[in-house]
C-alpha positions in Angstrom: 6.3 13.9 3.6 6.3 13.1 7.6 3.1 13.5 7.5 1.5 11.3 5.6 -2.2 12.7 5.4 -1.2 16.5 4.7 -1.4 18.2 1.3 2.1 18.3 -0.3 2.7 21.6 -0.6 2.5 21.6 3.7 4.1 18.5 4.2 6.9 18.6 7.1 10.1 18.5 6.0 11.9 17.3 8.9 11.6 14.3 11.2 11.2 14.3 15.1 10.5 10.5 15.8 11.9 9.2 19.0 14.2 6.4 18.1 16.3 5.3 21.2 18.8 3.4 19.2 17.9 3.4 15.5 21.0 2.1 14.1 21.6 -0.4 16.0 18.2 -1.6 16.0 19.4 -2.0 12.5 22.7 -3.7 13.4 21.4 -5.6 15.3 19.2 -7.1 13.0 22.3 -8.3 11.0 24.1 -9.2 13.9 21.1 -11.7 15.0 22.3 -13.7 11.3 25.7 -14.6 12.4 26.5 -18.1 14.0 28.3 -16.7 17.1 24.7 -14.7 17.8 22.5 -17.8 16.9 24.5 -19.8 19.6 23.9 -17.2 22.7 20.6 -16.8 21.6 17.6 -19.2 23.3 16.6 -22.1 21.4 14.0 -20.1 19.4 13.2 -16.4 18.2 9.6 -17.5 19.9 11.5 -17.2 23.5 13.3 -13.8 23.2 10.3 -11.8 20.5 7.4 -13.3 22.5 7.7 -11.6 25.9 8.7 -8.8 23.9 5.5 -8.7 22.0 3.7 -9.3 25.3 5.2 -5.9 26.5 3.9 -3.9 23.8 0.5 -5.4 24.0 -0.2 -3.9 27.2 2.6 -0.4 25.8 -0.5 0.1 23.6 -3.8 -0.6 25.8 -2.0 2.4 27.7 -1.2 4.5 24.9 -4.9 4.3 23.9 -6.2 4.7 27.2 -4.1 8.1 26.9 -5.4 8.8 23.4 -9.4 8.9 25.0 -8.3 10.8 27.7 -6.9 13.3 25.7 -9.5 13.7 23.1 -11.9 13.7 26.0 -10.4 17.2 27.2 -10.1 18.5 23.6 -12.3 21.1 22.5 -10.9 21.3 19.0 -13.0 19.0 16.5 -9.6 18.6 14.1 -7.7 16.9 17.4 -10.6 15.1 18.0 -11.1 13.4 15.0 -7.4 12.8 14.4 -7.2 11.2 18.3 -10.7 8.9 17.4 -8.1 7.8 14.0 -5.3 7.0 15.7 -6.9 5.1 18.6 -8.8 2.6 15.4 -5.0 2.3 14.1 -3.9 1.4 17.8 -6.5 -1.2 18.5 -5.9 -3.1 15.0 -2.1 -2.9 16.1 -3.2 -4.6 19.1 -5.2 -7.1 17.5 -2.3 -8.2 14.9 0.2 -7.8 18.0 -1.6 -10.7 19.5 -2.2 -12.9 16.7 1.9 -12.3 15.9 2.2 -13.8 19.4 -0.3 -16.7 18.7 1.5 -17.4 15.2 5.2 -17.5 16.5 4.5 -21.0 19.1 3.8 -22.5 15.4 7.8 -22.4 14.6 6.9 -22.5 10.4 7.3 -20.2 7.3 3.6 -19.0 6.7 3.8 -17.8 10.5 6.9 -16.1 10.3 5.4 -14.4 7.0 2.6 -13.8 8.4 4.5 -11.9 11.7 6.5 -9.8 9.0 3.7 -8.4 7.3 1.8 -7.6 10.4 4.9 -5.7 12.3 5.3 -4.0 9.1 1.5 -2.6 9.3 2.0 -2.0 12.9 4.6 0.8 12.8 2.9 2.0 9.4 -0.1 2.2 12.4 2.3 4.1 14.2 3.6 7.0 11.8 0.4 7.3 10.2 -1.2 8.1 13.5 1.4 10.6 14.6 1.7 12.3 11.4 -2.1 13.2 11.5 -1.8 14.6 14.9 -1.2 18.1 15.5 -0.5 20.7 18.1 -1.4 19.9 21.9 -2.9 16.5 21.0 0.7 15.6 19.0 3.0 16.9 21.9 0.9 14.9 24.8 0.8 11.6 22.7 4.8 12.0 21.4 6.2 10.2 24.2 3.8 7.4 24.2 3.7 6.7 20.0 7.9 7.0 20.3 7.9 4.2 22.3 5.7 2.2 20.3 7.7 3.0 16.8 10.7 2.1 18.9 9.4 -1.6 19.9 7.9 -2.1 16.2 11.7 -1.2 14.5 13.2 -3.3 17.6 10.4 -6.2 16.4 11.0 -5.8 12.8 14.9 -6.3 13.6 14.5 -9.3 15.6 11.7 -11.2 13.1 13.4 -10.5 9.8 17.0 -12.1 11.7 14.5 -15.5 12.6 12.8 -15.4 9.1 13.6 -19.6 8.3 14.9 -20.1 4.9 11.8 -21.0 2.1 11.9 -23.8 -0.3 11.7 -22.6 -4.5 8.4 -21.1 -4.8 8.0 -24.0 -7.5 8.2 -26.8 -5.1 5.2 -25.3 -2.9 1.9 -26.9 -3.2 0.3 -25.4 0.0 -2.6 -22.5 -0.5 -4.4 -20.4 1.4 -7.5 -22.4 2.7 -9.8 -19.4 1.9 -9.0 -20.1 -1.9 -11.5 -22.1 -3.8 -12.1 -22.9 -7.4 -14.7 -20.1 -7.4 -11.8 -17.8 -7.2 -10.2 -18.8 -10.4 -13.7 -19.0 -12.3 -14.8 -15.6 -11.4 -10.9 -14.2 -12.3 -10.9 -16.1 -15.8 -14.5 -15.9 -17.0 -16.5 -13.5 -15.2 -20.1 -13.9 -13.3 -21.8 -15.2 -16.3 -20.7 -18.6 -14.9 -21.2 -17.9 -11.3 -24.0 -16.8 -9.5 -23.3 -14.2 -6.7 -24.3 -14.0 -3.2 -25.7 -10.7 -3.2 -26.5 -8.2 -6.4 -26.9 -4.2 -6.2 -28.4 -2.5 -8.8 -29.4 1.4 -8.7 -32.9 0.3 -10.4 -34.1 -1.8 -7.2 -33.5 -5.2 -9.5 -31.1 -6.4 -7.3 -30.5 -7.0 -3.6 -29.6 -3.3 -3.0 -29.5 -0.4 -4.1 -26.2 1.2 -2.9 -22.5 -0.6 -2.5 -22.2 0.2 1.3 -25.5 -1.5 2.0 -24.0 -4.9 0.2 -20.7 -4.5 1.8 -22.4 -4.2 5.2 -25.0 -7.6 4.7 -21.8 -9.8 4.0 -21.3 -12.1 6.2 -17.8 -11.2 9.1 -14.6 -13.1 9.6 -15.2 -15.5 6.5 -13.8 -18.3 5.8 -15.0 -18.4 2.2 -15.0 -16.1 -0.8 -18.2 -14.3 -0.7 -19.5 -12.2 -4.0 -21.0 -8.8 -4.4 -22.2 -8.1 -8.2 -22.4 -4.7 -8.9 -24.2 -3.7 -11.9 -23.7 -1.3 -14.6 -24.9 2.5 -13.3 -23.1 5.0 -11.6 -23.0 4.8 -7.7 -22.3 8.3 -5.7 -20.9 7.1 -2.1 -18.4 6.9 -0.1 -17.7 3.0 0.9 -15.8 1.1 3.2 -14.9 -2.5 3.8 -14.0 -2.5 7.5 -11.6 -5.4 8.4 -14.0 -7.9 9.9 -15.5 -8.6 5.7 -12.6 -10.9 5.1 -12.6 -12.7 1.9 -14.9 -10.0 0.2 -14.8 -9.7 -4.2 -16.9 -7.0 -5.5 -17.1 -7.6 -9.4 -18.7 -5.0 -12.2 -19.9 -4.7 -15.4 -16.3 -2.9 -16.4 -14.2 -0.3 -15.5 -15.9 1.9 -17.8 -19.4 0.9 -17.0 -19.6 -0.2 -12.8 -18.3 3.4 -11.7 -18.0 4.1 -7.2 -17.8 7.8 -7.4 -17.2 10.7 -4.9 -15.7 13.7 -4.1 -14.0 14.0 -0.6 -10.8 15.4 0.2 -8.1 16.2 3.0 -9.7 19.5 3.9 -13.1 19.6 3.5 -13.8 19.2 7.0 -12.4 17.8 10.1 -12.4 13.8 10.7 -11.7 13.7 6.8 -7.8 13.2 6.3 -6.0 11.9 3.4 -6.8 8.3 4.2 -10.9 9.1 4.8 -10.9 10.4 1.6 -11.0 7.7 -0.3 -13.9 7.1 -2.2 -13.6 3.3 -1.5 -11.4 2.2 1.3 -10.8 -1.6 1.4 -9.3 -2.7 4.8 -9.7 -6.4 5.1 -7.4 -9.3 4.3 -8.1 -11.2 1.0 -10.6 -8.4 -1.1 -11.0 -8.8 -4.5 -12.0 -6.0 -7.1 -12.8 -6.6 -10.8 -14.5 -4.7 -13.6 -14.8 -1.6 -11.6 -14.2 1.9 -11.6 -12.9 3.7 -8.8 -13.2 8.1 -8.8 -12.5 11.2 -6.5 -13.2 14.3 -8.4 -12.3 16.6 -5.8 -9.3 17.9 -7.9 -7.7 19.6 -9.7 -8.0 22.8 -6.4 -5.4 24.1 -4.5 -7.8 24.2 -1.3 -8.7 20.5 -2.0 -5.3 18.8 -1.9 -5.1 15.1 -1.3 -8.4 13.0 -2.4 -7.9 9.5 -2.6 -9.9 7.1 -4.8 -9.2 4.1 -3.8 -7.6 2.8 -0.7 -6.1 -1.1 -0.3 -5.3 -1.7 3.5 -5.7 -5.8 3.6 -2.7 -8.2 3.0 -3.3 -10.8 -0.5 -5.6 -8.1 -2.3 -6.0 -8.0 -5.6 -7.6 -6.0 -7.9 -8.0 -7.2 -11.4 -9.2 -4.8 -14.3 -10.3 -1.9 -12.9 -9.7 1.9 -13.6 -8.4 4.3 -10.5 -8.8 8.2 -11.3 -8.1 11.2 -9.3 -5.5 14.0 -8.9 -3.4 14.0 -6.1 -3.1 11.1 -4.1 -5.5 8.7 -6.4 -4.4 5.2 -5.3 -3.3 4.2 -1.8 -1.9 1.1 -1.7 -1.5 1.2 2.8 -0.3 -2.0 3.9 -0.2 -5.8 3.3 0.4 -7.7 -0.1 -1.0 -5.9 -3.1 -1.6 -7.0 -6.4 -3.0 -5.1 -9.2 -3.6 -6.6 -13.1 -4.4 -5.0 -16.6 -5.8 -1.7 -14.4 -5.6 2.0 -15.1 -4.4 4.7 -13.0 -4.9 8.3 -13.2 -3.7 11.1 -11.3 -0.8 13.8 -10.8 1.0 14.2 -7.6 2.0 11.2 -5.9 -0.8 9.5 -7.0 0.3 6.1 -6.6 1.6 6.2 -2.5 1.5 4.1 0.5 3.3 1.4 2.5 2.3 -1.9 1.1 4.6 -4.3 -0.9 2.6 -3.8 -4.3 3.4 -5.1 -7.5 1.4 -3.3 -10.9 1.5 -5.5 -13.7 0.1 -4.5 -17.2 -1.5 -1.3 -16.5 -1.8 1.8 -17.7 -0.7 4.7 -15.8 -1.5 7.8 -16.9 -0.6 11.7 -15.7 -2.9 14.4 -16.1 -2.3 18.1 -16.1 -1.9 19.6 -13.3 -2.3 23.0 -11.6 -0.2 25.6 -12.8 3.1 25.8 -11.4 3.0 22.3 -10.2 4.6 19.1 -11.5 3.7 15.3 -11.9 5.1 12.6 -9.4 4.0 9.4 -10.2 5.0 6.9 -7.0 5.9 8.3 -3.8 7.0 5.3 -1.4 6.8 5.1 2.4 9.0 2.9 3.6 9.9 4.0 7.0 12.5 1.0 8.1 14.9 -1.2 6.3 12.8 -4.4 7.7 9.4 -3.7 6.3 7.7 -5.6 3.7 7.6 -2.7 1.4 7.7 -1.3 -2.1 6.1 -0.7 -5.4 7.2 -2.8 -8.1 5.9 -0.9 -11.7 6.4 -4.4 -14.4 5.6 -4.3 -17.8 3.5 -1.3 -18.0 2.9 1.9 -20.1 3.3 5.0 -18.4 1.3 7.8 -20.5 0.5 11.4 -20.7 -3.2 12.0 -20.5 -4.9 14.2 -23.8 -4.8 17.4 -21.5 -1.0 17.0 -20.2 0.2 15.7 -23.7 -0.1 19.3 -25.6 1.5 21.0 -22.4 4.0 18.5 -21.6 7.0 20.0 -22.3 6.5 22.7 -19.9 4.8 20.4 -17.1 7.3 18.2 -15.1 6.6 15.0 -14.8 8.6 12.6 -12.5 8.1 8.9 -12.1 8.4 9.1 -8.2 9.7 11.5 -5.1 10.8 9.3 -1.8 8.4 9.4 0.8 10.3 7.9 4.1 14.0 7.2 4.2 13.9 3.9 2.9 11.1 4.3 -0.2 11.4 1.5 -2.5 10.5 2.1 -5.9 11.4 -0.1 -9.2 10.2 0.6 -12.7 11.2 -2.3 -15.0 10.6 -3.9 -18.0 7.8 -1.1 -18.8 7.2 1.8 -21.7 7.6 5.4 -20.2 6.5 7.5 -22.4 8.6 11.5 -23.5 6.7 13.3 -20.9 8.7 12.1 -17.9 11.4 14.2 -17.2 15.2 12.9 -18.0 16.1 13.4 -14.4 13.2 10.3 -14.1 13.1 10.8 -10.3 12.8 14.2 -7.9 13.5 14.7 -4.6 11.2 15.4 -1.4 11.6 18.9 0.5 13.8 18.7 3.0 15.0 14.9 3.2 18.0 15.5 1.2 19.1 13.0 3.7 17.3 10.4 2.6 18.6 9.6 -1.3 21.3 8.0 0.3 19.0 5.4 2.0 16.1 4.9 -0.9 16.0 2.2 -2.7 15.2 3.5 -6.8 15.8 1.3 -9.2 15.2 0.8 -13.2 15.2 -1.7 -15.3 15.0 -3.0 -19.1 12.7 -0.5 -20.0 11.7 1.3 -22.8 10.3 4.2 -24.8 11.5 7.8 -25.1 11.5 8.6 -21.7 13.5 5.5 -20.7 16.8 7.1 -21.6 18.8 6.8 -18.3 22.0 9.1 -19.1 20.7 12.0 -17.5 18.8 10.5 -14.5 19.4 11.5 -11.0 23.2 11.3 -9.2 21.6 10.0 -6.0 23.3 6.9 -3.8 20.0 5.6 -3.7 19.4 5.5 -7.4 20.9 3.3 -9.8 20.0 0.8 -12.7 19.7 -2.9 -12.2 22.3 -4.8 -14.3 21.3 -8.4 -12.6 18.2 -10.2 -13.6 19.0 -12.0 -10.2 18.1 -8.2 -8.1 15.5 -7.3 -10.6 13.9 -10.5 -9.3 13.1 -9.5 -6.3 10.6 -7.1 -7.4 8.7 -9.6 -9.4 5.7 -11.3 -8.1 7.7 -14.5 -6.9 10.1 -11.8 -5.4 8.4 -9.1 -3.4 4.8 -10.9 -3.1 5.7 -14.6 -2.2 9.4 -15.4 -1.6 8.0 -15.1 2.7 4.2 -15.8 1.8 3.9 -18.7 -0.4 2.3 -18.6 -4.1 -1.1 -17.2 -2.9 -1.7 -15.4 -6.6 -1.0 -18.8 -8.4 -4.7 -20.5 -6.4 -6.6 -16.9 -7.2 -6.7 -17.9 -11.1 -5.6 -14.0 -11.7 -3.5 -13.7 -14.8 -0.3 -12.8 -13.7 3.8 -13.2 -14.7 5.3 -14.8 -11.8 9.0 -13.6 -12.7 10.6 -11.0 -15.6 9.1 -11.2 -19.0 10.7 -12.8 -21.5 10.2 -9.9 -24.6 9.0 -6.6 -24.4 8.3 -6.5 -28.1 4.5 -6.3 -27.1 4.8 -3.2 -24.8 7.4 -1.3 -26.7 4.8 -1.6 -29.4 1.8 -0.5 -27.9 3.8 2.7 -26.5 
């Protein structure tokens, strides 16, 4: 799955980075922690990442300078398009380069958080943009997006050896300043109590008629939650929230009543990739969805491939009761700090995918039937390097066969992830799985055999008839968690704010912070 935006069944099966020095980009990392290192090092990581930083700043203004120059000579729309993505993906790089250099003179946690997450997008950035390129427009930008990958892996390295110890998550008080007792109104009782800043309505009784108009009128860059009401109907658009909206929460009538619906997918036309598919694309830091329901019914058709429903690309999202559905590819959880509560998500082949460190609590995840001849994969993970914040974190959650797959399930495989990128990250814990996963639980990718030695698959205290574990894979990479202590790390407090801080905790979303105490209450409903 090198390529991120093709349809699986022609996804590369061999990678051709350009990694000067990858494992000691690694080692070096580790050797950065020891005393002897500290004491040849300059007085801060600010001194030696800073200048380094500075470098790729100006590596990039020159790779995207190469990126017009070469779509400009282009006569093929496909190259064009993919050139016109990849030079957007350079230029946010850019931006978050420079405020990683901005946040590092501060010497504190949140800025060193902050720094991680943003070098972690970056060389996503990077990979995504080369894996949609193809023929003469791949080959002339190869050199140029090698050297990039190679200073984000080398950054990565040098900022997760600098990252200062944090204090117990329950002896922070800080929050995020964009947080305001709105926020945990609207998450516990809904917009009866609050009025919103702008209303659509298909019937003309509100502010607009269609999502993208709303999304468009709110206000940029601010610094308080600002609220889009969207009411009961069925809205046919495609809609994107372009970084700039920050602090944006669209909120429905229900998942099964609010409904953003549309039909793109990875083919249909050129400029429309895996990641433009999405029916709703959410890019911006701090977006909230509620009571919502996000569709792509492109699928289920061989030519159609990947069609994304929803697509989360902003760190601290969250999105709170709302129903994904789609086929292949339904939810892409990109980059950043995800968290999603009580939702349900619907699809078949890797239809829960992306880079982001996302934790799904208490939702419903459902597989559908698929094509014949093909089989189910439920995650599929793309962590590209050991330093990334990255991974998906399945908690106490029932994973289901839809009506359609459950008759046919016996002969359908169904899988409850394939690994993405060498270092794919993927835990299942304290959940229901359900007899239609397979009892090998986990498959492989085409052709990166090498890579279940480097995952990271992991299960824990789960339950149900699929959650037998005596026949799961033989893979280095897999294993089940016997310590509470590792299975912490892929809690809320563990993967979401052991850098960041408790930034769920001010949102008033109802959430677990570490493992659940029973799991009478799933095991039940299963």
């Amino acid at each position: 799955m090198d390529q991120p935006l093709l349809h699986a069944s022609k996804r590369k099966t061999s990678s051709k980075f350009f990694y000067p020095l990858p494992f000691l980009v690694v080692t070096f990392a580790y050797l950065l922690k020891s005393d002897f290192f500290h004491s040849l090092l300059p007085s801060t990581y600010d001194d030696k990442l800073s200048p380094f930083l500075q470098q790729s700043i100006l590596d990039i203004e020159n790779a995207i300078k190469l990126a017009d120059h070469v779509k400009n000579q282009t006569n093929n729309p496909k190259e064009a398009a993919a050139l016109t993505f990849c030079v957007e993906l350079m230029q946010n790089s850019q931006e978050k380069t420079k405020d990683s250099v901005a946040a590092l003179k501060n010497q504190d946690v949140h800025s060193y958080a902050n720094v991680h997450t943003w070098l972690s997008g970056i060389l996503t950035h990077y990979h995504t943009c080369k894996g949609n390129l193809e023929g003469t427009a791949r080959s002339l930008m190869e050199p140029a997006l090698g050297n990039l990958i190679s200073q984000a892996t080398t950054s990565l390295g040098i900022i997760v050896a600098s990252l200062p110890k944090r204090p117990n998550i329950s002896e922070i008080e800080e929050f995020p300043t964009w947080v305001t007792s709105m926020d945990k109104t609207l998450l516990r009782v809904g917009l009866e109590e609050i009025k919103p800043n702008l209303v659509v309505a298909k019937d003309g009784s509100g502010n607009f008629k269609t999502v993208q108009e709303a999304v468009t009128a709110a206000p940029n860059n601010s610094n308080t939650r600002f609220v889009i009401y969207i009411k009961k109907g069925i809205y046919q658009e495609n809609v994107v929230v372009d970084q700039k909206k920050k602090n944006l929460m669209i909120v429905g009538d229900g998942m099964d009543s609010t409904i953003i619906t549309a039909a793109l997918y990875s083919t249909i036309r050129p400029g429309i990739d895996t990641y433009h598919s999405a029916t709703f694309g959410a890019d911006t830091e701090g977006f909230i969805a509620q009571d919502i329901c996000f569709q792509n019914t492109a699928g289920p058709k061989v030519e159609n491939g990947q069609a994304v429903a929803l697509r989360v690309g902003g760190d601290k999202s969250i999105i709170n009761r709302c129903r994904i559905e789609g086929y292949q590819d339904t939810l892409l959880t990109f980059i950043g700090h995800q968290f999603f509560r009580d939702c349900t998500i619907i699809g078949t082949i890797d239809f829960i995918f992306g880079d982001a460190a996302v934790v799904l609590q208490n939702c419903t995840i459902i597989a559908r039937k698929p094509l014949p001849g093909q089989f189910n994969a439920i995650t599929a993970q793309g962590r590209k390097d050991p330093n990334q914040v990255s991974g998906i974190s399945i908690q106490h959650c029932r994973i289901i066969a839809s009506n359609d797959l459950e008759p046919v399930k016996s002969s359908v495989k169904t899988y409850l992830g394939r690994p993405w990128m060498d270092y794919s990250t993927t835990v299942v814990m304290q959940s229901y799985i359900g007899d239609h996963i397979d009892p090998a639980g986990w498959a492989a990718m085409d052709g990166r055999s090498a890579s279940l030695n480097t995952i990271y698959y992991r299960e824990f205290s789960n339950c149900g008839p699929g959650a037998n574990t005596s026949k799961r894979v033989c893979w280095k990479g897999y294993r089940v968690i016997n310590d509470t202590k590792e299975a912490m790390k892929f809690t809320v407090a563990g993967l979401l704010e052991a850098e960041s801080g408790p930034w769920l905790k001010a949102t008033g979303v109802n959430y677990t912070e570490g493992l659940y105490g029973t799991l009478q209450d799933i095991c039940q409903q299963g």
